[in-house]
C-alpha positions in Angstrom: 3.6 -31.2 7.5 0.5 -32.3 8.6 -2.8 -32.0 6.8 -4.0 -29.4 9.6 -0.3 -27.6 9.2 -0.7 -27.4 5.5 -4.5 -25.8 5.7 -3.2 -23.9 8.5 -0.5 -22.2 6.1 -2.7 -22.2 3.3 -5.1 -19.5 4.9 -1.9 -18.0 6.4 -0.8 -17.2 2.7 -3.9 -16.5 1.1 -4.8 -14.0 3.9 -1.6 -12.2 4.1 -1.4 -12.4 0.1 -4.7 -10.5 0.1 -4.0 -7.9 2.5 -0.2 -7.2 1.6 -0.5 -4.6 -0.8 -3.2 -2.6 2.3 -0.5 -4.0 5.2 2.2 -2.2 3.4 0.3 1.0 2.6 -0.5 1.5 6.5 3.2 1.0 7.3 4.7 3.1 4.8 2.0 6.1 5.6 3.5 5.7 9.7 7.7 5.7 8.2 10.0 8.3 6.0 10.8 6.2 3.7 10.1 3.5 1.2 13.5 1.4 2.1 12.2 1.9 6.1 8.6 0.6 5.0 10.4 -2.5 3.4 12.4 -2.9 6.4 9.5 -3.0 8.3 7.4 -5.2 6.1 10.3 -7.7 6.7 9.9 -7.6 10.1 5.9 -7.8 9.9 5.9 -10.8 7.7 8.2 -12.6 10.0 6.0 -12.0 13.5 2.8 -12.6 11.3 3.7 -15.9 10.3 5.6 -16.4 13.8 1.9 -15.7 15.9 -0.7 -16.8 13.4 -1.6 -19.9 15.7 -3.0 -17.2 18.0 -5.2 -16.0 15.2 -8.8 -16.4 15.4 -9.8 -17.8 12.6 -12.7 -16.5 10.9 -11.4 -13.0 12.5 -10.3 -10.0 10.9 -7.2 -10.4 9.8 -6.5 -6.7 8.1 -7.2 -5.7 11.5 -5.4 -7.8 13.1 -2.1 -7.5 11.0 -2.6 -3.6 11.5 -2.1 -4.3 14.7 1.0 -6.3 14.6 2.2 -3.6 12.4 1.8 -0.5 14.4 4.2 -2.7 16.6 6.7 -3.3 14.7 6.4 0.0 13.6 7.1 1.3 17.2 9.6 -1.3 17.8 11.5 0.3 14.4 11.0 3.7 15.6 12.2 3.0 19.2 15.5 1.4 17.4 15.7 4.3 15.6 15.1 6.4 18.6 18.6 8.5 17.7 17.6 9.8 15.0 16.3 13.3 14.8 13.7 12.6 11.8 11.8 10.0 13.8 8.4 10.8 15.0 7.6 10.6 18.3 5.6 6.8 19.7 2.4 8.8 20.2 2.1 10.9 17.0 3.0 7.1 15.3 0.6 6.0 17.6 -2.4 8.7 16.5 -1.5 8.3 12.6 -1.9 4.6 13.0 -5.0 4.7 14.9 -6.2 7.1 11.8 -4.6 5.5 9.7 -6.7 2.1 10.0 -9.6 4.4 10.3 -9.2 5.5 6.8 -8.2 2.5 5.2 -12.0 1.5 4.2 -12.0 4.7 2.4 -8.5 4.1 0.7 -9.0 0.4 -0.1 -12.4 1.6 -2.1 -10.1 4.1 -3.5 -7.2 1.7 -4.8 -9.7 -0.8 -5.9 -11.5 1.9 -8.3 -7.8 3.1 -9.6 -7.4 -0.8 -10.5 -10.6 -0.8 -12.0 -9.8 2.7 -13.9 -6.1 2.0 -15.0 -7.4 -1.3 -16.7 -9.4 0.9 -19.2 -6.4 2.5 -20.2 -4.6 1.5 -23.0 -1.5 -0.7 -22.5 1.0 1.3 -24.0 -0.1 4.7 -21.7 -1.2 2.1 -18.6 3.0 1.4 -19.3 4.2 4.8 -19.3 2.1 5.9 -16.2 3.1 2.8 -14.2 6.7 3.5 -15.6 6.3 7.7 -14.6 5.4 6.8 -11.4 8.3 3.8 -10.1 10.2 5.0 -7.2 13.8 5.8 -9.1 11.8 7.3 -12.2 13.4 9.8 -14.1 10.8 11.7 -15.9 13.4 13.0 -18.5 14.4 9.1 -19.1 10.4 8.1 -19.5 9.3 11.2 -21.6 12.1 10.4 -23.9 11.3 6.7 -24.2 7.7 7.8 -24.6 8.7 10.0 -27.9 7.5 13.3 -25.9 9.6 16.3 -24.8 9.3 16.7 -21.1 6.8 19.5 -21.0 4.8 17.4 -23.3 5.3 14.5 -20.7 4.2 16.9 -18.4 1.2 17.9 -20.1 0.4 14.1 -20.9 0.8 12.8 -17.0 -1.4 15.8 -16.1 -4.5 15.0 -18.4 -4.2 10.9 -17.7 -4.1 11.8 -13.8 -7.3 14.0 -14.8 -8.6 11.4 -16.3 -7.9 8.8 -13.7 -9.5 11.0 -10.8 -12.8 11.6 -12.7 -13.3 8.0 -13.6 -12.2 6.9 -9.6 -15.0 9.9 -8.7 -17.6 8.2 -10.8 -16.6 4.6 -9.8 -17.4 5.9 -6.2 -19.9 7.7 -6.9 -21.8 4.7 -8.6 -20.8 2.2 -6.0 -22.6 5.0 -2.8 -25.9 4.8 -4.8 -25.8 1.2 -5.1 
């Protein structure tokens, strides 16, 4: 690899490392499920890496991996044109272009939960994060957790409470800045 190549891929890695977590967010908002979204994703990592020489550098790249996403999302919907649970390419096509409209907002949004989940203590950080993995079972956590579900209940209730003021004040603070 070249010097060029191997600054060339640097960038590429960084960049996509950076907006991966937002990349995947706008996809699984346009698919049913999490397992499509990670299909997906595949695919989007493939024809990112495949077409960054035609990146601009010094361009958006969120932007312009949006794009390449609402792609591959219409090329996944159009294989899975059969199927009856599908959304039709111009309501994929509106929710994407929403989609990236709102992703300023949501970004702000995800960056002040970070911000509030790392003033919670480690031990409840563990039990939301664990409450809220795709194959939780509630009954399994609030057991482990030394609560009876209702308790759990109760518990996840107050911490999302908790969460959502602290995310309202994080964004409130950061308008008046």
């Amino acid at each position: 690899m070249t010097p060029d190549e191997h600054q060339r891929h640097n960038l590429f890695l960084r960049s996509f490392t950076a907006q991966e977590p937002a990349i995947r967010a706008f996809v699984r908002r346009l698919v049913p499920t999490r397992a499509d979204a990670d299909d997906v994703m595949q695919e989007v990592s493939v024809v990112l890496w495949e077409k960054f020489d035609s990146f601009r550098e010094g361009a958006d790249f969120r932007a312009w991996a949006f794009g390449v996403a609402r792609f591959e999302v219409l090329a996944w919907l159009r294989d899975k044109g059969r199927d009856r649970l599908v959304l039709d390419e111009e309501v994929v096509t509106r929710l994407a272009e929403e989609t990236a409209q709102d992703e300023p907002r949501l970004e702000r949004q995800r960056e002040a939960l970070e911000h509030c989940m790392k003033k919670v203590p480690a031990d409840q950080r563990g039990l939301l994060l664990q409450a809220y993995q795709p194959d939780a079972r509630i009954q399994e956590v609030a057991r482990g957790s030394g609560r009876t579900v209702p308790g759990f209940y109760q518990w996840l209730h107050r911490m999302r409470r908790v969460l959502l003021d602290c995310i309202r004040r994080a964004l409130a603070q950061e308008a008046s800045s």
